[in-house]
CHARMM-style PDB file with segment names, atoms N, HN, CA, C and O in Angstrom:
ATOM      1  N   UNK     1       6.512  84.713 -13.153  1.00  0.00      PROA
ATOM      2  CA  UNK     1       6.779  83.352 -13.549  1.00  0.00      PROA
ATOM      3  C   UNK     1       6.827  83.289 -15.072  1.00  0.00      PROA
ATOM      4  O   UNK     1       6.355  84.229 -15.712  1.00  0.00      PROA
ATOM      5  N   UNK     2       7.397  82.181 -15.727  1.00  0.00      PROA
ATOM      6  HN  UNK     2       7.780  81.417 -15.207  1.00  0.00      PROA
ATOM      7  CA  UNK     2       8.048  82.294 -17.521  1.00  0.00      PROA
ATOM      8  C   UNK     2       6.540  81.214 -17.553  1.00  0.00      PROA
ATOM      9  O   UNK     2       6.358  80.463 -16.595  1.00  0.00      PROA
ATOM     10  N   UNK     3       6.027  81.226 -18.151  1.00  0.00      PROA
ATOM     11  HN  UNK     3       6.175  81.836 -18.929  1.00  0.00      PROA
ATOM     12  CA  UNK     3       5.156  79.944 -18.926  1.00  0.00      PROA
ATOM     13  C   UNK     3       5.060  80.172 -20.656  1.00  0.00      PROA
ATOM     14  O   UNK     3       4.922  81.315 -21.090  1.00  0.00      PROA
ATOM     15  N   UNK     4       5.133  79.168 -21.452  1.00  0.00      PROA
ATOM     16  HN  UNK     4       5.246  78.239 -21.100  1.00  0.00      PROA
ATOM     17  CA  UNK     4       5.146  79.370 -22.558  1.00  0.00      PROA
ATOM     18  C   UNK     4       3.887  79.102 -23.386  1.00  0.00      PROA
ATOM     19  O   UNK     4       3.242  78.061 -23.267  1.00  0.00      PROA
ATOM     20  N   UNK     5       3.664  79.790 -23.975  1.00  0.00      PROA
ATOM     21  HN  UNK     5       4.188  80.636 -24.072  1.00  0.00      PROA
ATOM     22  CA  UNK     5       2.320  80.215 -24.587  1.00  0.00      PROA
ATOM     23  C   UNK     5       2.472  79.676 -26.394  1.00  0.00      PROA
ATOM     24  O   UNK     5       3.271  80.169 -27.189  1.00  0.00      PROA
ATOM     25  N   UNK     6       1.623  78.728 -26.657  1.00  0.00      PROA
ATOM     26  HN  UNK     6       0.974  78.327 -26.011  1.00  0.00      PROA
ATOM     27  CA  UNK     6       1.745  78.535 -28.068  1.00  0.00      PROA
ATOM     28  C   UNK     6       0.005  79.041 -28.773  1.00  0.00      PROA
ATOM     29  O   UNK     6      -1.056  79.064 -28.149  1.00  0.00      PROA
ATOM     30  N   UNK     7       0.192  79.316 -29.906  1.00  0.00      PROA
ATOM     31  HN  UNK     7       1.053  79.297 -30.413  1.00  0.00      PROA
ATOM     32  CA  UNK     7      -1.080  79.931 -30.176  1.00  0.00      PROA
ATOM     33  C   UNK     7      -1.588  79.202 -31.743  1.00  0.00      PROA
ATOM     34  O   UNK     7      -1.055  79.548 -32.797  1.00  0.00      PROA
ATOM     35  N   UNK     8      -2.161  78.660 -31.708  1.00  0.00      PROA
ATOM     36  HN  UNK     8      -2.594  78.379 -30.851  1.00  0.00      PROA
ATOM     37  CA  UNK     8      -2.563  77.243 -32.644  1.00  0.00      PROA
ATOM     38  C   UNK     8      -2.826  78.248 -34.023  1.00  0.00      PROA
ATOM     39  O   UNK     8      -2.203  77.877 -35.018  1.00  0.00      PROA
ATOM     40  N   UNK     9      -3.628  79.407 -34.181  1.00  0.00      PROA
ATOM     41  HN  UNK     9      -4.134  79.709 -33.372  1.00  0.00      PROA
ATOM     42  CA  UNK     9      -4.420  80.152 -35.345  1.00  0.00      PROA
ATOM     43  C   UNK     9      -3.469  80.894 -35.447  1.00  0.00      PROA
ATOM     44  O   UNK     9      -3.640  81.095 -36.649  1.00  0.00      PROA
ATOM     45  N   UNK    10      -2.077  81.839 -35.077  1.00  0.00      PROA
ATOM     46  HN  UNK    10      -1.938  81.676 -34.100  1.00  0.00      PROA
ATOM     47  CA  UNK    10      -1.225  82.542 -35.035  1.00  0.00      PROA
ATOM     48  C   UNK    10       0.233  81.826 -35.642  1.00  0.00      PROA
ATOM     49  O   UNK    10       1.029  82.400 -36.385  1.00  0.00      PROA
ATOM     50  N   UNK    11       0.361  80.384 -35.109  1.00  0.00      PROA
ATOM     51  HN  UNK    11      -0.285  79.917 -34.505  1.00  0.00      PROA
ATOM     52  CA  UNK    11       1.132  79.683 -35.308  1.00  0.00      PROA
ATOM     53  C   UNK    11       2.437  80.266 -34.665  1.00  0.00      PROA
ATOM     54  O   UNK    11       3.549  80.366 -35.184  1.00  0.00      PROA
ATOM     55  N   UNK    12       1.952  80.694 -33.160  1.00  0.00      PROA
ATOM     56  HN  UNK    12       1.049  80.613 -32.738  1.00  0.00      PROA
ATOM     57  CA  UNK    12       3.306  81.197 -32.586  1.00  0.00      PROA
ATOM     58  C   UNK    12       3.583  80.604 -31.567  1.00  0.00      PROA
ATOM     59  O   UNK    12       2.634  79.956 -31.124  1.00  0.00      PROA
ATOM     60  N   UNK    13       4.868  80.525 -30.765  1.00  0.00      PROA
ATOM     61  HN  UNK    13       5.639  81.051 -31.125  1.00  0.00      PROA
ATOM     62  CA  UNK    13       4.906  80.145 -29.648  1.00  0.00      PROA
ATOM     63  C   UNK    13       6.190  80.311 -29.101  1.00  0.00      PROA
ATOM     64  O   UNK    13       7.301  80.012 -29.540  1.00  0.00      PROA
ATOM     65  N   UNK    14       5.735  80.972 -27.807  1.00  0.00      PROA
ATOM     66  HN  UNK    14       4.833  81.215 -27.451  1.00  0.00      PROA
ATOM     67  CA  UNK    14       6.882  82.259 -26.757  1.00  0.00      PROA
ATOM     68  C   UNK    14       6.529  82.025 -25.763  1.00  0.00      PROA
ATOM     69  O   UNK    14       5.444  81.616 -25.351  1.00  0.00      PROA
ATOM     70  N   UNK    15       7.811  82.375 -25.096  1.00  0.00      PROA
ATOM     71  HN  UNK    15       8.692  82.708 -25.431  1.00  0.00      PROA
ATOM     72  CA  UNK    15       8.156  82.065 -23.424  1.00  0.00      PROA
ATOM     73  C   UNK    15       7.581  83.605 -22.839  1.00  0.00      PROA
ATOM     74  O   UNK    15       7.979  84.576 -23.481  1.00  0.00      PROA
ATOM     75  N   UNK    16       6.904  83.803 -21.963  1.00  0.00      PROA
ATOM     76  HN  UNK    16       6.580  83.014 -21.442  1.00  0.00      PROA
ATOM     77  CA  UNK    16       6.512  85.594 -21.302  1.00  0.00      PROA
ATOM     78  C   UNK    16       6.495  84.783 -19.899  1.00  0.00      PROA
ATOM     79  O   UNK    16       6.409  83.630 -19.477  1.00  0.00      PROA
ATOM     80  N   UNK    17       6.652  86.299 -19.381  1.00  0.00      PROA
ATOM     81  HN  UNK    17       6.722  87.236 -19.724  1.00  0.00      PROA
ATOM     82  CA  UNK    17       6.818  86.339 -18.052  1.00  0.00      PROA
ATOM     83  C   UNK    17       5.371  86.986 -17.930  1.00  0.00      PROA
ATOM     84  O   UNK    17       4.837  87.698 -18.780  1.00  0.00      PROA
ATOM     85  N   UNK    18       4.819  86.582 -16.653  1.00  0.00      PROA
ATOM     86  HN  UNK    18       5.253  86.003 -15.962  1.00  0.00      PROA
ATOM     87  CA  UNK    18       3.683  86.934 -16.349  1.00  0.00      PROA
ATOM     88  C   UNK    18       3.315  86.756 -14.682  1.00  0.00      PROA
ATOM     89  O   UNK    18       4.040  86.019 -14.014  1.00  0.00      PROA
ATOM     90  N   UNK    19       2.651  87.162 -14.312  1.00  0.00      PROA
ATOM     91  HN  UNK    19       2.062  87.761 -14.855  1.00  0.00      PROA
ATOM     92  CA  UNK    19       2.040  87.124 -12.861  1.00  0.00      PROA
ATOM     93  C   UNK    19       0.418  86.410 -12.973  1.00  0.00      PROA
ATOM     94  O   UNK    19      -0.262  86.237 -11.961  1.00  0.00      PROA
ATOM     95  N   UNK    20       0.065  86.135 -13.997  1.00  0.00      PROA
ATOM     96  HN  UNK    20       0.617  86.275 -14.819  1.00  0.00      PROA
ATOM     97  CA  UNK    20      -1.802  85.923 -14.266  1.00  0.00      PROA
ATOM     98  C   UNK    20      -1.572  84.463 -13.135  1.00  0.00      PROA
ATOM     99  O   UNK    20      -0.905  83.441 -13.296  1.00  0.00      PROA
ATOM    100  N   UNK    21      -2.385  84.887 -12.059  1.00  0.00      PROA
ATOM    101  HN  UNK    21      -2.927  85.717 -11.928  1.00  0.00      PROA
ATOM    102  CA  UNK    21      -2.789  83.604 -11.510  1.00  0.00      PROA
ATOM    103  C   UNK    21      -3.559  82.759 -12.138  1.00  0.00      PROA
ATOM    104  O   UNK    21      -3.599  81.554 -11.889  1.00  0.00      PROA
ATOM    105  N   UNK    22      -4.337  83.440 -13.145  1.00  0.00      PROA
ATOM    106  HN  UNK    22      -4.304  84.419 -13.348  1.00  0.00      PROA
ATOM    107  CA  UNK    22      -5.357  82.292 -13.560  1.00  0.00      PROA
ATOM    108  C   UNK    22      -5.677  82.367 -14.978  1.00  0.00      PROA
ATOM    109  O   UNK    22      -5.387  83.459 -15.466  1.00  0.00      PROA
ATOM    110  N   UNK    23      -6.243  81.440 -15.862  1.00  0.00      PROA
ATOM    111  HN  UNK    23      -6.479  80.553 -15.466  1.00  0.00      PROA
ATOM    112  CA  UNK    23      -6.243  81.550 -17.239  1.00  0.00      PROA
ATOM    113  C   UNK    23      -7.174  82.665 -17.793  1.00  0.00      PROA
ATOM    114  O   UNK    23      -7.386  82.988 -18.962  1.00  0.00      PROA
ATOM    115  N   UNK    24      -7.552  83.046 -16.905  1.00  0.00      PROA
ATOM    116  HN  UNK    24      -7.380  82.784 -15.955  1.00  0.00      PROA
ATOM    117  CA  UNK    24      -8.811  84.173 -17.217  1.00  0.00      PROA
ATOM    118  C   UNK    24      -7.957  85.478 -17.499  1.00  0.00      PROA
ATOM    119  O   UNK    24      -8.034  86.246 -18.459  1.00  0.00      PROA
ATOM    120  N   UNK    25      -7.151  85.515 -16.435  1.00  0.00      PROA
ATOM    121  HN  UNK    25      -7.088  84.891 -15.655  1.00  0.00      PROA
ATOM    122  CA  UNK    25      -6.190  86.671 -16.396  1.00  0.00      PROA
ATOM    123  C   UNK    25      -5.167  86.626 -17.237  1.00  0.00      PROA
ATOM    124  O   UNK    25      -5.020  87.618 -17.952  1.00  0.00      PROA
ATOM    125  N   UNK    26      -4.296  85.603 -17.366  1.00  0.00      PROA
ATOM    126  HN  UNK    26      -4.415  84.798 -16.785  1.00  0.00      PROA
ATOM    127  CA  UNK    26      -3.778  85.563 -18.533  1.00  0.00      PROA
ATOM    128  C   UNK    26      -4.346  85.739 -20.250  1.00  0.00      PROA
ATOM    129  O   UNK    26      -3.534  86.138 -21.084  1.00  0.00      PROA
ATOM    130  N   UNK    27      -5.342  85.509 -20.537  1.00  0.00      PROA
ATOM    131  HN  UNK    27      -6.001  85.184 -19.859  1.00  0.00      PROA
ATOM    132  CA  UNK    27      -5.901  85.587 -21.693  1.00  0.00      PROA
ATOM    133  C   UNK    27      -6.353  87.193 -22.062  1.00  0.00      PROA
ATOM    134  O   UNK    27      -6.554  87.853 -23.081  1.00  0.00      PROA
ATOM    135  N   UNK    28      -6.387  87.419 -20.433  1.00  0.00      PROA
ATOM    136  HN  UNK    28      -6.224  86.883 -19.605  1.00  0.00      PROA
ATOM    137  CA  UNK    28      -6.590  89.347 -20.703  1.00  0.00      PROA
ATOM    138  C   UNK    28      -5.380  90.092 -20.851  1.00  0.00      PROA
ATOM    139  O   UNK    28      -5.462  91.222 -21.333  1.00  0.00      PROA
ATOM    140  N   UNK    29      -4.094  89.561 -20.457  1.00  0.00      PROA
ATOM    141  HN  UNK    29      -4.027  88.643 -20.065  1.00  0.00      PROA
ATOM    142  CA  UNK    29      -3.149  90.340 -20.637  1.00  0.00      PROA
ATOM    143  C   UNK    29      -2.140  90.184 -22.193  1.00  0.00      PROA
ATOM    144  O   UNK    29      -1.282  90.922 -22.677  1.00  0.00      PROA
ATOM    145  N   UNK    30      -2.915  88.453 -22.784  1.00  0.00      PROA
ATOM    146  HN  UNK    30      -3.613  87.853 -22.391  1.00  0.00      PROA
ATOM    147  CA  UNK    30      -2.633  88.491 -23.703  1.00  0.00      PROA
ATOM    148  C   UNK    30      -3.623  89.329 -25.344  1.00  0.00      PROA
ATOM    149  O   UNK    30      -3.503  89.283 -26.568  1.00  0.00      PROA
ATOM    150  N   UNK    31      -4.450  89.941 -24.432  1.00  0.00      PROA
ATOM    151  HN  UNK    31      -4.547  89.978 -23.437  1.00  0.00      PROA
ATOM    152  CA  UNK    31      -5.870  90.588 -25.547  1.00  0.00      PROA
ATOM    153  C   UNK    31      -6.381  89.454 -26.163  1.00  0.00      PROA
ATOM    154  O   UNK    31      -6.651  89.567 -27.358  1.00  0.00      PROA
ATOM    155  N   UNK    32      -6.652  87.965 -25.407  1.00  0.00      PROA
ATOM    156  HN  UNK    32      -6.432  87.872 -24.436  1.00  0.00      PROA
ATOM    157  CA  UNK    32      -7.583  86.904 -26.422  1.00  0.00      PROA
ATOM    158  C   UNK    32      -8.568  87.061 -25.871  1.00  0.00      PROA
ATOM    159  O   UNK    32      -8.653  87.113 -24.644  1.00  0.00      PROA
ATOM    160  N   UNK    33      -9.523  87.170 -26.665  1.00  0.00      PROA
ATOM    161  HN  UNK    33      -9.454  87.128 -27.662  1.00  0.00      PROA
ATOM    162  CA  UNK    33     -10.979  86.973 -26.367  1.00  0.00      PROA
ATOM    163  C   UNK    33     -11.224  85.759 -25.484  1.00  0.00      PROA
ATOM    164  O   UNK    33     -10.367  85.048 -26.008  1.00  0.00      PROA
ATOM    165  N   UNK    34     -11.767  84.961 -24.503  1.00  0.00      PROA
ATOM    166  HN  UNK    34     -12.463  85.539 -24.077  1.00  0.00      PROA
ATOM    167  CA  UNK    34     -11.740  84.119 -23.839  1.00  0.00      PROA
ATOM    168  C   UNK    34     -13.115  83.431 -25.093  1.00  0.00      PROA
ATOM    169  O   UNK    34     -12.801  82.571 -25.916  1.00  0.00      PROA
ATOM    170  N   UNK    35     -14.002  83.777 -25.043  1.00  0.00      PROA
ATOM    171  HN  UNK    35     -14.257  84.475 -24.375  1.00  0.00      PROA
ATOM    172  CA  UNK    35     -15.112  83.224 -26.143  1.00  0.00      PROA
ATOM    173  C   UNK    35     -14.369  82.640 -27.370  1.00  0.00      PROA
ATOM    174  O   UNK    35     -15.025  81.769 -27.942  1.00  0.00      PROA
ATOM    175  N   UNK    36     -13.274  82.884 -27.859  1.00  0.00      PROA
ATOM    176  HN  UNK    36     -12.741  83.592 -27.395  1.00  0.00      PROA
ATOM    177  CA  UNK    36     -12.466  82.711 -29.529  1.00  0.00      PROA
ATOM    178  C   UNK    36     -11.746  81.304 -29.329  1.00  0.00      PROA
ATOM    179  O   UNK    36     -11.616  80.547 -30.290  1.00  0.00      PROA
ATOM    180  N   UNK    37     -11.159  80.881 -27.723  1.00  0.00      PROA
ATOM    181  HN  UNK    37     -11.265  81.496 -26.941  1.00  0.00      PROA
ATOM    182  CA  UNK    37     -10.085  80.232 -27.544  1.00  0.00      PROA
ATOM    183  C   UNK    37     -10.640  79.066 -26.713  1.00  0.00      PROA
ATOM    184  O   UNK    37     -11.689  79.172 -26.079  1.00  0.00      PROA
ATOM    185  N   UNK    38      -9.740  77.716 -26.747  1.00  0.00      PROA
ATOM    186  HN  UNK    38      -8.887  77.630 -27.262  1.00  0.00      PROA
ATOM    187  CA  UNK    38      -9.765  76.877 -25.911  1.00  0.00      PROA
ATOM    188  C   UNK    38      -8.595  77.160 -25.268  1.00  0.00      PROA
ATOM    189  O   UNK    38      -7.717  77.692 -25.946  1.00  0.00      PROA
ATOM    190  N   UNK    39      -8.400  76.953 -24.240  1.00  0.00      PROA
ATOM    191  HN  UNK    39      -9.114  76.521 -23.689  1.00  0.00      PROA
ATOM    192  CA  UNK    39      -7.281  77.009 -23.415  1.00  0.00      PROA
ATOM    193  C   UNK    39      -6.324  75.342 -22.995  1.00  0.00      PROA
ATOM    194  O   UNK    39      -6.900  74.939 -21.984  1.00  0.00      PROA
ATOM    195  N   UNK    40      -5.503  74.601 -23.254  1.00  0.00      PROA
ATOM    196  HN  UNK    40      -5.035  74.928 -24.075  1.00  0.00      PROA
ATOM    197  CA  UNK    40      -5.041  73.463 -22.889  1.00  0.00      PROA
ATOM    198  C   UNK    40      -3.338  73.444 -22.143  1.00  0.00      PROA
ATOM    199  O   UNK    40      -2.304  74.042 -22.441  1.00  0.00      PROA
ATOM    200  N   UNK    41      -3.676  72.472 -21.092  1.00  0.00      PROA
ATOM    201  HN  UNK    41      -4.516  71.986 -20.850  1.00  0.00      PROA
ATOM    202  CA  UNK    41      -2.310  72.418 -21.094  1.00  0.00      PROA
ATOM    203  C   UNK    41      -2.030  70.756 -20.956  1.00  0.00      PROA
ATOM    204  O   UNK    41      -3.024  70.089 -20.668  1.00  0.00      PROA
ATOM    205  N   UNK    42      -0.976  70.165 -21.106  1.00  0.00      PROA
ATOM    206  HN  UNK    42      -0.168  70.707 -21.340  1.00  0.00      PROA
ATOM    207  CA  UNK    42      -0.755  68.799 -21.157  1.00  0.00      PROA
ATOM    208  C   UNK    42      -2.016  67.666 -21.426  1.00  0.00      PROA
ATOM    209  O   UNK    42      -2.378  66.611 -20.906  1.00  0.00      PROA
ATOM    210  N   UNK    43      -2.456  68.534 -22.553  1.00  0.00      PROA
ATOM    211  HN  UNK    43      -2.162  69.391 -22.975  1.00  0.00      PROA
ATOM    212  CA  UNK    43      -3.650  68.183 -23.557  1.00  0.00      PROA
ATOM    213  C   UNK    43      -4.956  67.847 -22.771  1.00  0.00      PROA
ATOM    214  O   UNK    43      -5.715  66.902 -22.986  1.00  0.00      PROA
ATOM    215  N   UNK    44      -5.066  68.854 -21.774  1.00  0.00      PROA
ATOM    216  HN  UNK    44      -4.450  69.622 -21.599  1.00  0.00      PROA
ATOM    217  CA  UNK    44      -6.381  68.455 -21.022  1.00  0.00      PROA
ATOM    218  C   UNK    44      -7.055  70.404 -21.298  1.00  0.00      PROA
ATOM    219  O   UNK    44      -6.355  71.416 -21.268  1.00  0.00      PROA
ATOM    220  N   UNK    45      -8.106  70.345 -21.466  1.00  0.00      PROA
ATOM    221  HN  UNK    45      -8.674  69.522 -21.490  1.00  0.00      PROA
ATOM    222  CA  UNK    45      -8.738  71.364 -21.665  1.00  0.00      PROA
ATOM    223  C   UNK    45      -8.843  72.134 -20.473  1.00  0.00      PROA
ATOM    224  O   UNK    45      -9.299  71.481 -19.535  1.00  0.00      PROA
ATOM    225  N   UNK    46      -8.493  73.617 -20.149  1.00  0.00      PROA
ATOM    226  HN  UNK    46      -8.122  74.148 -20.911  1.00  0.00      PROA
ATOM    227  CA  UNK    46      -8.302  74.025 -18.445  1.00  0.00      PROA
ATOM    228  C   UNK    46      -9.789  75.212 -18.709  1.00  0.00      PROA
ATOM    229  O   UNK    46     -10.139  75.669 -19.797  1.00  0.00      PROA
ATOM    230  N   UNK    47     -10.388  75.454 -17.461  1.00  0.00      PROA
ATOM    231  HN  UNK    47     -10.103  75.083 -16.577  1.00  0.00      PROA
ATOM    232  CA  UNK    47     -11.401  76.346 -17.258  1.00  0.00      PROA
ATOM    233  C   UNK    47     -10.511  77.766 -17.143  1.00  0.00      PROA
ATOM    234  O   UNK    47      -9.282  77.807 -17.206  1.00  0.00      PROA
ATOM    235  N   UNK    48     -11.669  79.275 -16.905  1.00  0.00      PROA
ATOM    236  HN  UNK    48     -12.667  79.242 -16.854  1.00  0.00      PROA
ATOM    237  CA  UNK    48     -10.531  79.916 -16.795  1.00  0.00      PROA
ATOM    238  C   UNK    48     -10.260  80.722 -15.100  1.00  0.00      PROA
ATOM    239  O   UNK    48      -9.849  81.834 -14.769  1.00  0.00      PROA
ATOM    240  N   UNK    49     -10.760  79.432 -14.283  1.00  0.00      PROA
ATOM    241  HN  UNK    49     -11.094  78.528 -14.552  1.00  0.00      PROA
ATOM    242  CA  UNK    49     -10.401  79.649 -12.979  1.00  0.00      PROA
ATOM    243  C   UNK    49      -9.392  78.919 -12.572  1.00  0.00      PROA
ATOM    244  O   UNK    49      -9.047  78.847 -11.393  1.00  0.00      PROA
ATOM    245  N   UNK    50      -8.915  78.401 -13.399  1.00  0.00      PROA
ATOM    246  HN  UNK    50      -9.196  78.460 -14.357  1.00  0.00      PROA
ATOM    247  CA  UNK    50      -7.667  77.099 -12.762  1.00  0.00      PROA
ATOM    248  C   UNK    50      -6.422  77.821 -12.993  1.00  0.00      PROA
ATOM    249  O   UNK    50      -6.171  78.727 -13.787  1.00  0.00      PROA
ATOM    250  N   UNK    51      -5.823  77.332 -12.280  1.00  0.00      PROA
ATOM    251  HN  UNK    51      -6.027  76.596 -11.634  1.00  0.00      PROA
ATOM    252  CA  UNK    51      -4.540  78.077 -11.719  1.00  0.00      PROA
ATOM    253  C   UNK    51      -3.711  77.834 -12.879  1.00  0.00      PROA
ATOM    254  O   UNK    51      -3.962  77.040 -13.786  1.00  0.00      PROA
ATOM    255  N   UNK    52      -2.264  78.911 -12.727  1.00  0.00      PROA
ATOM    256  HN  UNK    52      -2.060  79.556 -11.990  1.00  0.00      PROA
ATOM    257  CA  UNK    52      -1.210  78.997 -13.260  1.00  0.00      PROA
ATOM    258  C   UNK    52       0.033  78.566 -12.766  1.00  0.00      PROA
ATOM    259  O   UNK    52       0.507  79.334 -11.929  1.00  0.00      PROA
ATOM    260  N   UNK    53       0.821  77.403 -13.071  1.00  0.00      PROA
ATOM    261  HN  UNK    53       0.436  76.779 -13.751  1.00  0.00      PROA
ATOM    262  CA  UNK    53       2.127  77.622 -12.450  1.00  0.00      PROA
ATOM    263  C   UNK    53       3.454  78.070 -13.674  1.00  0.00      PROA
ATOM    264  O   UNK    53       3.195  77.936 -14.870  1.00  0.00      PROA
ATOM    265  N   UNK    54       4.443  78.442 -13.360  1.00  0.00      PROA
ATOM    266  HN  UNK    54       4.654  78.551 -12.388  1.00  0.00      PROA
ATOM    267  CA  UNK    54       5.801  78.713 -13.659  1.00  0.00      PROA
ATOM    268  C   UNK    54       6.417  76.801 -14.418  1.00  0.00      PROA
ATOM    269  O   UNK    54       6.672  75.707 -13.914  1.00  0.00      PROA
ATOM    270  N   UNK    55       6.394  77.474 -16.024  1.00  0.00      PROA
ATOM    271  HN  UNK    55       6.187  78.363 -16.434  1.00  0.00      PROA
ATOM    272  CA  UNK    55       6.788  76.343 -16.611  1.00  0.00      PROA
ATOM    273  C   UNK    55       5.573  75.894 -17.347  1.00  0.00      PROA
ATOM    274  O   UNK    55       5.791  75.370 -18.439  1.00  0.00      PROA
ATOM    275  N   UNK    56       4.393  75.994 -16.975  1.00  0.00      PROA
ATOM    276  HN  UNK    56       4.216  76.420 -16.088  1.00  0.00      PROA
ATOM    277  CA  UNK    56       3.301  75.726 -17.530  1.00  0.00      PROA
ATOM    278  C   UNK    56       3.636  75.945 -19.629  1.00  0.00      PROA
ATOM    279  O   UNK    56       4.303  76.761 -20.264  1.00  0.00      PROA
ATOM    280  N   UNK    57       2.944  74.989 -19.964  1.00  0.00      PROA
ATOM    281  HN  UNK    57       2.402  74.326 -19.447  1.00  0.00      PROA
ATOM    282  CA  UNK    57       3.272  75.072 -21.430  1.00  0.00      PROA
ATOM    283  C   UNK    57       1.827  75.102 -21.677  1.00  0.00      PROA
ATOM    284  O   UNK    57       1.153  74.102 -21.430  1.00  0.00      PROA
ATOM    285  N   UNK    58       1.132  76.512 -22.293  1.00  0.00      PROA
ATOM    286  HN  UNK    58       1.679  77.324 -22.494  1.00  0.00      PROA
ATOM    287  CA  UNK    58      -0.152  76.852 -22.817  1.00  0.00      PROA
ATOM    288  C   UNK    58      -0.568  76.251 -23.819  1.00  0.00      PROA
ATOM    289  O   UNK    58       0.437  75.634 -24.171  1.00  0.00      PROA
ATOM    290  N   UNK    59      -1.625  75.920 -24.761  1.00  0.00      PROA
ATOM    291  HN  UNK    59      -2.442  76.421 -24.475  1.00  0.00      PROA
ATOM    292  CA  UNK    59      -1.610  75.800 -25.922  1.00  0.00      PROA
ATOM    293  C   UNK    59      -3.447  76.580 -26.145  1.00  0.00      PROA
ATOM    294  O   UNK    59      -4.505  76.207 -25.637  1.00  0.00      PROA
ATOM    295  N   UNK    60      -3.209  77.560 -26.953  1.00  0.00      PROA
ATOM    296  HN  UNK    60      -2.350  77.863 -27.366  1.00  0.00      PROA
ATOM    297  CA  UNK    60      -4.403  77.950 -27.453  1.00  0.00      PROA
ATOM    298  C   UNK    60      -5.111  77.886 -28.907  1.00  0.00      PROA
ATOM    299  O   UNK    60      -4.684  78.155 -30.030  1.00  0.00      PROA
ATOM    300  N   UNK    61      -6.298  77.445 -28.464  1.00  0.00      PROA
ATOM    301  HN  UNK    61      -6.644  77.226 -27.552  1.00  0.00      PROA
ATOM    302  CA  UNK    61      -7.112  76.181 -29.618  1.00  0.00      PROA
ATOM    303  C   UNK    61      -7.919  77.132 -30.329  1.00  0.00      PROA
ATOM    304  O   UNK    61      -8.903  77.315 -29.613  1.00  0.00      PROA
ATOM    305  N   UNK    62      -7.991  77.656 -31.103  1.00  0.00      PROA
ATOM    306  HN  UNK    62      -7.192  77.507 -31.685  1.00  0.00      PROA
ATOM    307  CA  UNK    62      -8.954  78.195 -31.924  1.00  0.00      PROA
ATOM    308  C   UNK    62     -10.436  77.582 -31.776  1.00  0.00      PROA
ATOM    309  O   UNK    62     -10.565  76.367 -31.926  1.00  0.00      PROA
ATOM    310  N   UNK    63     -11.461  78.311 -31.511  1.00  0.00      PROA
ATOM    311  HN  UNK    63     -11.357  79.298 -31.390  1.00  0.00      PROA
ATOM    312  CA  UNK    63     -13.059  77.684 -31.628  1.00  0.00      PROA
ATOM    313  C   UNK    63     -13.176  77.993 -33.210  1.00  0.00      PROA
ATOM    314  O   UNK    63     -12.725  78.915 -33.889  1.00  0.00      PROA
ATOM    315  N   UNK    64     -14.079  76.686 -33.583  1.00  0.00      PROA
ATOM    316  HN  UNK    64     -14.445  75.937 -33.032  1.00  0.00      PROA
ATOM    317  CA  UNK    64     -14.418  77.254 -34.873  1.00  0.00      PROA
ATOM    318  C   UNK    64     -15.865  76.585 -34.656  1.00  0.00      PROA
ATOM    319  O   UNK    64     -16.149  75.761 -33.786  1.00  0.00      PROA
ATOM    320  N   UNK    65     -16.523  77.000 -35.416  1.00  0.00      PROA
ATOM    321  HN  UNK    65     -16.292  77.669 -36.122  1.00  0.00      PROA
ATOM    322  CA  UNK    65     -18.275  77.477 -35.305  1.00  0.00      PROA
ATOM    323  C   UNK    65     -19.074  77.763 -36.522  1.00  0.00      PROA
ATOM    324  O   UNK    65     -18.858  78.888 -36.972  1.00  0.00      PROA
ATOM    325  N   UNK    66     -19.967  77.028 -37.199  1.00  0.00      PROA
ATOM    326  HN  UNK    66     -20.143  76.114 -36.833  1.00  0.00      PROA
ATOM    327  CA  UNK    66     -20.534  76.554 -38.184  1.00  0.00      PROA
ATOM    328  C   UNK    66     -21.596  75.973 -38.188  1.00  0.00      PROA
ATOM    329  O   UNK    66     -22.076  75.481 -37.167  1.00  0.00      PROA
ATOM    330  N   UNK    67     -22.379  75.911 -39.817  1.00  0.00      PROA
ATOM    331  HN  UNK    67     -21.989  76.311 -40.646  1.00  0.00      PROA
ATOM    332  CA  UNK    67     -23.751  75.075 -39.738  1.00  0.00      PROA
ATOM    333  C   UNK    67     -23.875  74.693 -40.978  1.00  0.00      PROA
ATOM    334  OT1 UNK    67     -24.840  74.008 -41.319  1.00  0.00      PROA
TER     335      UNK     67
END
């Protein structure tokens, strides 16, 4: 399936083909640390057991962390 992946700290954003049923799996095939990233799609924050569909538009949020 094509879903497009935008990457907020990279400032990139590409169409890949992928099979990751789930955001967990996708974030491994993209090498993101799952701890580094928020994961969103249609501006709702997704866990990384929730499913993937074809068309899905990613957006990955940088954590930032401070005191």
């Amino acid at each position: 399936m094509k879903i497009i992946v935008s990457n907020e700290k990279e400032g990139t954003n590409q169409e890949i083909n992928t099979e990751a049923p789930t955001v967990k799996v996708l974030l491994q095939e993209l090498g993101v640390n799952s701890e580094t990233v928020l994961v969103a799609r249609n501006s709702q924050i997704l866990l990384p057991t929730d499913q993937l569909q074809g068309g899905d538009e990613i957006l990955l949020l940088s954590v930032i962390s401070g005191g």
